[in-house]
VEXPA-982017 format. One record per residue: x, y, z of N, C-alpha, C, O in turn; residue in three letters. Coordinates in nm, 3 decimals. Example, Ala and Ser with C-alpha at 12.3 -4.5 7.8 and 13.67 -1.06 7.14 Angstrom:
REM residues 2
1.319	-0.569	0.780	1.230	-0.450	0.780	1.320	-0.330	0.780	1.424	-0.332	0.846	ALA
1.285	-0.225	0.708	1.367	-0.106	0.714	1.290	0.003	0.787	1.341	0.114	0.804	SER
END
This chain:
REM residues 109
0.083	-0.118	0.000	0.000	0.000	0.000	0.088	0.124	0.000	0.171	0.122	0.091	UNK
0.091	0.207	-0.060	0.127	0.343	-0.137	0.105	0.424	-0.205	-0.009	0.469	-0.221	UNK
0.228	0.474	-0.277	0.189	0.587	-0.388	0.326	0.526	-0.457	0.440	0.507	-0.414	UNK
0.256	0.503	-0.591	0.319	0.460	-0.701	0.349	0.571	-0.801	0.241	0.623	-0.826	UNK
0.420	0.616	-0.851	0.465	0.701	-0.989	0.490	0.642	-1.092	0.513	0.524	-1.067	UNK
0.497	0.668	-1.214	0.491	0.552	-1.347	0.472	0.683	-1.442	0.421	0.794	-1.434	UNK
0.542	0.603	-1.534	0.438	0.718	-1.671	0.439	0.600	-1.728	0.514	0.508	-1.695	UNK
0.309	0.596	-1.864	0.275	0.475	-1.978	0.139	0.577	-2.013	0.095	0.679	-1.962	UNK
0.104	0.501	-2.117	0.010	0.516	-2.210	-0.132	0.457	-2.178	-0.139	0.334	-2.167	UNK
-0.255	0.538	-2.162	-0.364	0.487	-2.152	-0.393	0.384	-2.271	-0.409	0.435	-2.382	UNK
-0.400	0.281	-2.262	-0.457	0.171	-2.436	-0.606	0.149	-2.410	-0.677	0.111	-2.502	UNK
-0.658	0.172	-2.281	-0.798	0.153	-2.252	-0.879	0.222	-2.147	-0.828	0.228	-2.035	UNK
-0.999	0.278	-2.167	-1.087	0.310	-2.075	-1.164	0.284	-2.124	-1.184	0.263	-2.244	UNK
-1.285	0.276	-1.951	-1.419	0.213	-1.980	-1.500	0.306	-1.922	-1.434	0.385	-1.855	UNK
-1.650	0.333	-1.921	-1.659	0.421	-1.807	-1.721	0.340	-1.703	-1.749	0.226	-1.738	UNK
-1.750	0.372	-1.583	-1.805	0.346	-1.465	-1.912	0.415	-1.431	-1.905	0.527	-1.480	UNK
-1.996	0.401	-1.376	-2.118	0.484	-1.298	-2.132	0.606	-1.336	-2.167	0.584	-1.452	UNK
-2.132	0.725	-1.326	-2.142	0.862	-1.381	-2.040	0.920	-1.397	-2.018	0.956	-1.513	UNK
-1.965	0.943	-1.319	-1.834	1.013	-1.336	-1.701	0.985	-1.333	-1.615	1.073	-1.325	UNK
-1.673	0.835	-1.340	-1.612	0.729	-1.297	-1.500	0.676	-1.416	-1.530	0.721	-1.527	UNK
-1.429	0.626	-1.416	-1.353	0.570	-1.551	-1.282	0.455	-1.504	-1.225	0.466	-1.395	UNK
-1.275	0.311	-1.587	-1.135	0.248	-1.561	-1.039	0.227	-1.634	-1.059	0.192	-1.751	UNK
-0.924	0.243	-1.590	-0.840	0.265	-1.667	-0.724	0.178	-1.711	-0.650	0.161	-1.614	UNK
-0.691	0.132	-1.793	-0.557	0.050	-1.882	-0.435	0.074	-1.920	-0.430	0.076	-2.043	UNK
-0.303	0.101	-1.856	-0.180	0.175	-1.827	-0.089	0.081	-1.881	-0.079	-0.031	-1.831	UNK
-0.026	0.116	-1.974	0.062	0.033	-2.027	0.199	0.120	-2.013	0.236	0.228	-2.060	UNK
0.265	0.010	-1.916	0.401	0.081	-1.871	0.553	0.031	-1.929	0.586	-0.011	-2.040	UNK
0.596	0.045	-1.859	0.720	-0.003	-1.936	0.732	-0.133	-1.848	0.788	-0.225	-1.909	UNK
0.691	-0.163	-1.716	0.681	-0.296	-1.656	0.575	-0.387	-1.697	0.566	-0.503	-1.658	UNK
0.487	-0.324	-1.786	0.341	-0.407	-1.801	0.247	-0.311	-1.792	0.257	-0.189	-1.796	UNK
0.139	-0.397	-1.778	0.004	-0.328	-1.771	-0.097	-0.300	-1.624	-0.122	-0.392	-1.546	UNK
-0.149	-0.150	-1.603	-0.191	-0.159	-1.496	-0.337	-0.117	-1.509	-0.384	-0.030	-1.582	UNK
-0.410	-0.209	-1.410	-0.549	-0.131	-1.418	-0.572	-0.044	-1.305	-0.526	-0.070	-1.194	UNK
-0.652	0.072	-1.332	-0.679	0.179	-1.231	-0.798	0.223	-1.239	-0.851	0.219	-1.350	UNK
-0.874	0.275	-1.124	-0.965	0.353	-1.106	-0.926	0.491	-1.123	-0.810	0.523	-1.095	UNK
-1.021	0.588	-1.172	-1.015	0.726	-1.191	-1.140	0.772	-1.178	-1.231	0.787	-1.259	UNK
-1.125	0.804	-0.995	-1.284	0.856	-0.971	-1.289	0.981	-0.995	-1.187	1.044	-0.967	UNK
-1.432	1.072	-1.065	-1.453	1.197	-1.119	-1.347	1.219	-1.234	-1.303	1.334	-1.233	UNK
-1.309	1.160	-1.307	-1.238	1.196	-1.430	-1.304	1.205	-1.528	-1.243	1.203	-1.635	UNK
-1.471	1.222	-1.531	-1.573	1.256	-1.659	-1.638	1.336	-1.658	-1.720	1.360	-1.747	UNK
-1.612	1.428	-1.512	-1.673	1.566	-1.441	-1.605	1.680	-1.541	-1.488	1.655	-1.573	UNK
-1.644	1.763	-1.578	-1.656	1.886	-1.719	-1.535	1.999	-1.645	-1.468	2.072	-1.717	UNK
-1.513	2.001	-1.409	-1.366	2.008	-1.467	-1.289	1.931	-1.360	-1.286	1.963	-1.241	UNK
-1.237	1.846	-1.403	-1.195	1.719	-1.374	-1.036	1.768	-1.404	-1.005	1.816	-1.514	UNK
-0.915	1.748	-1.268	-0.763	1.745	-1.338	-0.744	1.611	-1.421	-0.660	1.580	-1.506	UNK
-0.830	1.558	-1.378	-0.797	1.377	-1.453	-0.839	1.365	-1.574	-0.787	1.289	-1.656	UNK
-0.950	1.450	-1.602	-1.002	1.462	-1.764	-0.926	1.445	-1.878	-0.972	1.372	-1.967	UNK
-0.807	1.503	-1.894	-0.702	1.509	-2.016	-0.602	1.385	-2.017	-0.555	1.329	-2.116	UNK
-0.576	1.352	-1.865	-0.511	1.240	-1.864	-0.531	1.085	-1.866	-0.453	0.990	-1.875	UNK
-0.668	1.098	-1.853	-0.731	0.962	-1.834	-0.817	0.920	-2.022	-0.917	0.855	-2.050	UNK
-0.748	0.971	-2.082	-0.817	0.979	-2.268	-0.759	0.876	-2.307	-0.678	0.827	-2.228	UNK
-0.780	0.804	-2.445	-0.715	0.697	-2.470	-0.579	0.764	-2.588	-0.601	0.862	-2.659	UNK
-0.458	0.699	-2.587	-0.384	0.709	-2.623	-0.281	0.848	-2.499	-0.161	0.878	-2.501	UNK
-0.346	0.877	-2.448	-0.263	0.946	-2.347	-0.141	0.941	-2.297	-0.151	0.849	-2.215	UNK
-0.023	0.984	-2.291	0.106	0.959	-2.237	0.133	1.074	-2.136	0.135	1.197	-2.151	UNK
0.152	1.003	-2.041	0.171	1.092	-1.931	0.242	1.037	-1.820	0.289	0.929	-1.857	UNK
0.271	1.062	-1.701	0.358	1.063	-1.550	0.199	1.027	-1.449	0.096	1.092	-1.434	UNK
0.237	0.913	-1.403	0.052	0.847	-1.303	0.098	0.874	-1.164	0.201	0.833	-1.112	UNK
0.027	0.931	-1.126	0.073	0.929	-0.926	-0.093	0.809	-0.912	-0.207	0.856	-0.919	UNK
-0.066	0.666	-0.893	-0.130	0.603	-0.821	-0.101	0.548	-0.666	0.004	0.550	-0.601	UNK
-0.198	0.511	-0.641	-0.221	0.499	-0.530	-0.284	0.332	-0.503	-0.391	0.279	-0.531	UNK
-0.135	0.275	-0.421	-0.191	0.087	-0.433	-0.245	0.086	-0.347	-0.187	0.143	-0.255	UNK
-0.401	0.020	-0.310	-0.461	-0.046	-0.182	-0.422	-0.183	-0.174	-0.319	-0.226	-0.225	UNK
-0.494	-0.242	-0.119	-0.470	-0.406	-0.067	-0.489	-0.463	-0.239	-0.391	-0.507	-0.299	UNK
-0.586	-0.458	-0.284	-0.631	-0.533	-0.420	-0.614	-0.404	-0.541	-0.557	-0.436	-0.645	UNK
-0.654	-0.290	-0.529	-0.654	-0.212	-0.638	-0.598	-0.124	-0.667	-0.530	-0.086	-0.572	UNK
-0.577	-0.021	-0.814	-0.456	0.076	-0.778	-0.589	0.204	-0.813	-0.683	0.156	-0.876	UNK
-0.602	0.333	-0.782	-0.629	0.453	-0.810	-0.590	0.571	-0.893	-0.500	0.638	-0.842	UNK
-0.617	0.595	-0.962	-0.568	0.741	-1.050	-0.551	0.860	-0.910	-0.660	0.918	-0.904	UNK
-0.483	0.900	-0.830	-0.459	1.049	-0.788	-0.452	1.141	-0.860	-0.539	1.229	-0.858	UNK
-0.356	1.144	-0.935	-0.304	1.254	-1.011	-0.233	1.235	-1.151	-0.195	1.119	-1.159	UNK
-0.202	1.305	-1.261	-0.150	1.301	-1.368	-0.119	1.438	-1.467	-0.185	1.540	-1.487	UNK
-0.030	1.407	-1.501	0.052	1.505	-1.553	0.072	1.465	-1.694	0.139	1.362	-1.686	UNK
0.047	1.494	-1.840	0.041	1.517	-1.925	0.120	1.508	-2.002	0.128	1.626	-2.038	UNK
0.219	1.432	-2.085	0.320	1.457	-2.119	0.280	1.455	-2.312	0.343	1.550	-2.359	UNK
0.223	1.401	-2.396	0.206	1.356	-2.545	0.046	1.331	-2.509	-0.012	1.272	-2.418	UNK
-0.001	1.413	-2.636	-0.159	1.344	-2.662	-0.198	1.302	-2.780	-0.313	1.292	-2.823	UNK
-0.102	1.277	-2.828	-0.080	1.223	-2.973	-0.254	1.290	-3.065	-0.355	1.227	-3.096	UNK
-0.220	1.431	-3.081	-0.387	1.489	-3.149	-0.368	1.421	-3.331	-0.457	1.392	-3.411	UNK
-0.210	1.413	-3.345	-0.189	1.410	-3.514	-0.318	1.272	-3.501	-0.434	1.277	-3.542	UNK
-0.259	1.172	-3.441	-0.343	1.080	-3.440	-0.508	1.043	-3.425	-0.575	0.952	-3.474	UNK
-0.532	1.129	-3.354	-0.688	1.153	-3.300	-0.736	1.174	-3.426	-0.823	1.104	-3.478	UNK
-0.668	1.299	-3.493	-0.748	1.383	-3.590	-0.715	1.299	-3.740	-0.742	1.357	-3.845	UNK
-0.668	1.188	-3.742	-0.659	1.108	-3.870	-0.705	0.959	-3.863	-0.627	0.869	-3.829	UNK
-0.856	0.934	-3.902	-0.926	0.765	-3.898	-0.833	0.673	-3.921	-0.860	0.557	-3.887	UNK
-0.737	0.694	-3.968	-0.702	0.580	-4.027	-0.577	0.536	-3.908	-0.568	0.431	-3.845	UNK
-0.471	0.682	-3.904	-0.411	0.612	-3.782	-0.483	0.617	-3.613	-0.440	0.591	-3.500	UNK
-0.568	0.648	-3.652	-0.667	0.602	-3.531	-0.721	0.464	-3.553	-0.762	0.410	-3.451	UNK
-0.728	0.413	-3.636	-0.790	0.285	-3.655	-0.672	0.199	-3.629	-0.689	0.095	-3.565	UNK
-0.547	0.235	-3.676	-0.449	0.137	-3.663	-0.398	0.137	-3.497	-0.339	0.050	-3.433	UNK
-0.440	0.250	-3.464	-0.358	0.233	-3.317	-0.478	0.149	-3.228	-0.437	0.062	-3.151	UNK
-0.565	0.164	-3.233	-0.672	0.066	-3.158	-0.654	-0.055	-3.189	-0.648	-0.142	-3.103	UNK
-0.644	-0.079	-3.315	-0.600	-0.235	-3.345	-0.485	-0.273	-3.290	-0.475	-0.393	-3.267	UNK
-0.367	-0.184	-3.254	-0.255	-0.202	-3.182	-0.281	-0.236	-3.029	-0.237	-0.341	-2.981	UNK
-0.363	-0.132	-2.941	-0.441	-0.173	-2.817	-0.484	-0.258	-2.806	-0.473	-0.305	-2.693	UNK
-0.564	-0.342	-2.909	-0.618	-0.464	-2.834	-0.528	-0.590	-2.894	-0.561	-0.708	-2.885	UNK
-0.418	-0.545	-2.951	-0.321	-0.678	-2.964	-0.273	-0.711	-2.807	-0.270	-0.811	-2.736	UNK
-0.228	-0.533	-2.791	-0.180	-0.520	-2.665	-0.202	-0.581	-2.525	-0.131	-0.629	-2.436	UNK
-0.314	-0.560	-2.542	-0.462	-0.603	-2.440	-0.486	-0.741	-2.435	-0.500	-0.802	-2.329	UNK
-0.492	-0.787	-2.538	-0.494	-0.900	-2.522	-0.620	-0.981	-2.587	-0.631	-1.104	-2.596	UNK
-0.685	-0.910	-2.617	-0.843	-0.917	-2.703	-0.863	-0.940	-2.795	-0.979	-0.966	-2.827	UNK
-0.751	-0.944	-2.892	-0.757	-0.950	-3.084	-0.864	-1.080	-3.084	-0.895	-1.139	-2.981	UNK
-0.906	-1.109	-3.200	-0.919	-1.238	-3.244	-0.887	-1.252	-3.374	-0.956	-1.188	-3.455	UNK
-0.789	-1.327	-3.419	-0.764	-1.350	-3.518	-0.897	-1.395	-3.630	-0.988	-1.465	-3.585	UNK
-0.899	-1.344	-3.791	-0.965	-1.419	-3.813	-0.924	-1.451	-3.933	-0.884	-1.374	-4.020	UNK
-0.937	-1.589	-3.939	-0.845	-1.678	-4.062	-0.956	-1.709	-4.149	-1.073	-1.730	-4.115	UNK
-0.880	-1.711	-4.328	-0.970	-1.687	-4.359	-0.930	-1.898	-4.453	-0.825	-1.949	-4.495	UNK
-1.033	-1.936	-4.447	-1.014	-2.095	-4.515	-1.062	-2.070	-4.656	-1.158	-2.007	-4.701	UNK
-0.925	-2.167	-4.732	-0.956	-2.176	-4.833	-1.043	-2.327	-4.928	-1.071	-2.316	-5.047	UNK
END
């Protein structure tokens, strides 16, 4: 139980209850999941950092079983990407290789 520091890349969020997010941290040790309570509140410090493709510096926070979003600091928001479908399409397909979710699909001849 602590406070963890890390920077990595959001590859996933989900939302939670109203204002709530969970979150998918891909670090340079692996992957972490986090809570980010009020990070969907209009003004939220967690708002910018909790987006997908996000790169930033994580101040979490480990309990017994789970880790927490505290704080985050901003470092790349990769917009070239946001603002072009296509490498937006490719980087999601990259996330869920990442993730672990792909399904291959083969095609029989």
């Amino acid at each position: 139980m602590g406070i963890i520091k890390i920077k990595g890349v959001v590859i996933s969020e989900n939302n939670m209850g109203d204002f709530d997010k969970m979150l998918t941290i891909l670090t340079p040790n692996g992957k972490i999941s986090c809570s980010a309570k009020g990070s969907r509140r209009p003004k939220s410090q967690l708002m910018a950092g909790s987006q997908f493709l996000c790169f930033g510096e994580y101040m979490l926070f480990k309990s017994v079983s789970t880790y927490s979003l505290n704080s985050c600091e901003t470092i790349e928001m990769f917009y070239n990407i946001r603002t072009d479908l296509d490498k937006l399409k490719y980087a999601a397909h990259i996330t869920k290789i990442i993730r672990g979710r792909y399904r291959w699909k083969s095609k029989h001849i």
